[in-house]
C-alpha positions in Angstrom: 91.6 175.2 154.2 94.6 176.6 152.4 94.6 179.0 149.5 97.2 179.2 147.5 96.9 182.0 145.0 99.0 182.0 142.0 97.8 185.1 140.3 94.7 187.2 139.9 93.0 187.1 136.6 89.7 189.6 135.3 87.6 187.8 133.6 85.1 189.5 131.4 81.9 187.4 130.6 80.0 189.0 127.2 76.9 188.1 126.7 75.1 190.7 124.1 75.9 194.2 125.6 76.3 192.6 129.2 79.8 192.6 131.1 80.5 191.0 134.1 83.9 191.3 135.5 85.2 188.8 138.2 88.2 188.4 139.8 89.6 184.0 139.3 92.4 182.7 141.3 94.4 179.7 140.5 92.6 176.7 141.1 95.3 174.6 142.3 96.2 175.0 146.1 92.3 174.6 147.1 92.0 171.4 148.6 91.2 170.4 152.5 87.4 169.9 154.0 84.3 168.6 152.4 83.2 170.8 149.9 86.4 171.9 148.8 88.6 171.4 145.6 91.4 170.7 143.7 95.1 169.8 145.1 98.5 169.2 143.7 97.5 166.7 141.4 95.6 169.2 139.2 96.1 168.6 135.3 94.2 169.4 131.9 91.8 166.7 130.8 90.4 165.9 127.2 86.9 167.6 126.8 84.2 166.0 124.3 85.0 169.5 122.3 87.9 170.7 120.8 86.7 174.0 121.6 86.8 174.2 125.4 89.6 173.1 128.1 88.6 171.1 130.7 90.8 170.9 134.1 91.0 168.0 136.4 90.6 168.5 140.0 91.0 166.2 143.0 87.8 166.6 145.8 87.5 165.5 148.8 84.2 164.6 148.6 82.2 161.2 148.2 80.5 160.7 145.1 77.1 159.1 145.9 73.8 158.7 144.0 71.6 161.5 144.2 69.2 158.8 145.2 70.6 156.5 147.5 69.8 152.5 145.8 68.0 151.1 148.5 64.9 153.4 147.6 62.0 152.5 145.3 62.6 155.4 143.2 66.3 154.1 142.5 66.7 153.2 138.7 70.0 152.6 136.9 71.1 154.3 133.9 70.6 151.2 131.6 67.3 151.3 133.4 66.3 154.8 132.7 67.2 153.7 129.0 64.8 151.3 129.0 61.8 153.0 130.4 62.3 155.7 128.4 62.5 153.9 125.3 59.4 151.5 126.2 57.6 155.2 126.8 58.2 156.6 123.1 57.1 153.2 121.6 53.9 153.4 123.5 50.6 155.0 122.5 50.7 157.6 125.3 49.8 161.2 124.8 52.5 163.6 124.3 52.5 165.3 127.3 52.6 162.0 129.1 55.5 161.4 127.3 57.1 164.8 127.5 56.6 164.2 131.3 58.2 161.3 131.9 61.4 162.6 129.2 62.0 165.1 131.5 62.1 163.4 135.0 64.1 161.4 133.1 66.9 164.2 132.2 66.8 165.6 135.4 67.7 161.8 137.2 70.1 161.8 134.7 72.5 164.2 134.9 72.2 164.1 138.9 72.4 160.7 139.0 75.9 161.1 141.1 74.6 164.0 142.9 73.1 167.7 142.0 76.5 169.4 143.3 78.5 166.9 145.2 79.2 164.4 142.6 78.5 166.3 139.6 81.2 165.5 137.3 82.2 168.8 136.0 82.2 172.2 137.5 83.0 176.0 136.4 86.5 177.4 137.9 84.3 180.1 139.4 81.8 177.9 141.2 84.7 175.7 142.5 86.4 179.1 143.9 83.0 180.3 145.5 82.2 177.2 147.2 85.5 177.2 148.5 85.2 180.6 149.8 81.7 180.3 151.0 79.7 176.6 151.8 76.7 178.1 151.2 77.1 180.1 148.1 74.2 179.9 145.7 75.2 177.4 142.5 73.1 176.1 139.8 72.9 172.7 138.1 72.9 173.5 134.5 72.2 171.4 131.3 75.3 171.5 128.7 72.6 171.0 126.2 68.9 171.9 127.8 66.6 169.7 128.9 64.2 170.6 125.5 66.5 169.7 123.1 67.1 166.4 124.3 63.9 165.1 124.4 63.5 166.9 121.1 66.0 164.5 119.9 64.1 161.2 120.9 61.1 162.0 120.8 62.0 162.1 116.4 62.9 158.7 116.8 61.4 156.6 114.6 62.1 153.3 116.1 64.1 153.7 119.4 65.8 150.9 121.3 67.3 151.2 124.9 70.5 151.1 122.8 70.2 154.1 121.0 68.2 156.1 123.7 71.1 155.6 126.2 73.6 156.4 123.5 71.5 159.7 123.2 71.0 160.4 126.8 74.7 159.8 127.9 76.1 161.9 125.2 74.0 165.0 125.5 72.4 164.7 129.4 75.8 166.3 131.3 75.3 168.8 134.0 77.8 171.8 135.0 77.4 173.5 138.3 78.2 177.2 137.3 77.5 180.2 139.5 74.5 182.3 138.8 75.8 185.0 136.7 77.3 182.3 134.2 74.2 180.8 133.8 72.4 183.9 133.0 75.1 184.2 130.6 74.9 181.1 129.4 71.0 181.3 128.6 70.9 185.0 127.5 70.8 183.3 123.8 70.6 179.4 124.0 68.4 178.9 127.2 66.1 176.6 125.6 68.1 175.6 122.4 71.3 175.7 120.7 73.3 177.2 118.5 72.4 176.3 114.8 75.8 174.4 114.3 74.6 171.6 116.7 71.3 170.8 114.4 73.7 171.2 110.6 75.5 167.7 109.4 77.9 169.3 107.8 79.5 171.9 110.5 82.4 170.4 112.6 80.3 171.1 115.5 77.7 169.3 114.5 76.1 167.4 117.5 79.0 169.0 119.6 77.4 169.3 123.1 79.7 171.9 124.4 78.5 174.6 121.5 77.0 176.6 124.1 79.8 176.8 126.0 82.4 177.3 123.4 82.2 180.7 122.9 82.8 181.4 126.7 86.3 179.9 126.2 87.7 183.2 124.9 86.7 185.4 128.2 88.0 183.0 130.6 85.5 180.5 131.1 87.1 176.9 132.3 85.2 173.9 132.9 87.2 171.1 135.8 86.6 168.0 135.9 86.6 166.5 139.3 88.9 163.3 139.0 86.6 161.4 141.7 83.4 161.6 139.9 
């Protein structure tokens, strides 16, 4: 694997009266071996927010379903929309239904993979698995798991349709180190920010509001161009 390192960035993270400094390299240059990213072809991307830039990456990785289709268990995404949907019009109990909501978000946004194949990544997390196979990552939930199923549980008459509209728009994953996802839940681990739930803020609905903020101290999202 060959690094090539462009410049040499401190990053400061603030969460509250927290402050973690890091040191980010350039993400372009890291390519090679499974597990490993980016590559010449590196570019910026559109993000679903205004707010936050997303990076494209090349990986030399396969992107395969978390759960393989030959097994039982395998459901599509249309699929998942369906059951779910059947679920919330039926006369089960809530916790049934909570349940069964939030296998569902899990399968989800791992349905290409818990890290390999996960669409989107942190710069940071990309740069420690790089350095180090093994380095301890996390799967997180741009908009937690609660909030979703929240959302259709109020639905009054849901459809497949509008359940996989829901579930497609707000069930995305990130792998992020550890100490951005502390960051990341120190305020909104279970929630989000008030703009999200308020019609008439431009970040109504947006499902990158908890990340936005992060945007300032360096935070970038890349989006692997395989997945």
């Amino acid at each position: 694997m060959t690094r090539s390192a462009r410049q040499t960035t401190t990053v400061d993270y603030n969460a509250g009266a927290a402050v973690v400094g890091i040191f980010a390299s350039s993400i372009r240059g890291l390519r090679g071996t499974a597990g490993s990213f980016g590559g010449e072809n590196a570019d910026t991307a559109v993000c679903e927010s205004p707010r936050l830039k997303v990076h494209k990456a090349s990986c030399s990785t396969t992107t395969m379903p978390r759960i393989p289709e030959k097994n039982p268990r395998y459901r599509t995404k249309q699929q998942i929309a369906e059951d779910v949907a059947f679920v919330l019009k039926s006369p089960l109990s809530y916790g049934t239904k909570f349940a069964v909501l939030k296998d569902a978000c899990w399968v989800w946004t791992e349905f290409d993979g818990k890290y390999e194949g996960c669409r989107y990544w942190t710069k940071m997390a990309m740069l420690a698995r790089a350095a180090d196979k093994k380095a301890k990552l996390i799967h997180e939930h741009v908009v937690p798991k609660k909030v979703v199923i929240n959302i259709l549980m109020d639905l009054r008459e849901p459809t497949s349709e509008e359940v996989y509209s829901i579930l497609d728009r707000f069930l995305t994953g990130v792998v992020v180190t550890p100490e951005e996802d502390g960051l990341l839940n120190c305020d909104h681990r279970a929630s989000m920010p008030p703009e999200f739930f308020d019609p008439d803020s431009p970040q109504y609905q947006d499902a990158w509001l908890r990340y936005a903020p992060f945007k300032e101290h360096g935070i970038e999202i890349v989006c692997r161009a395989d997945s």
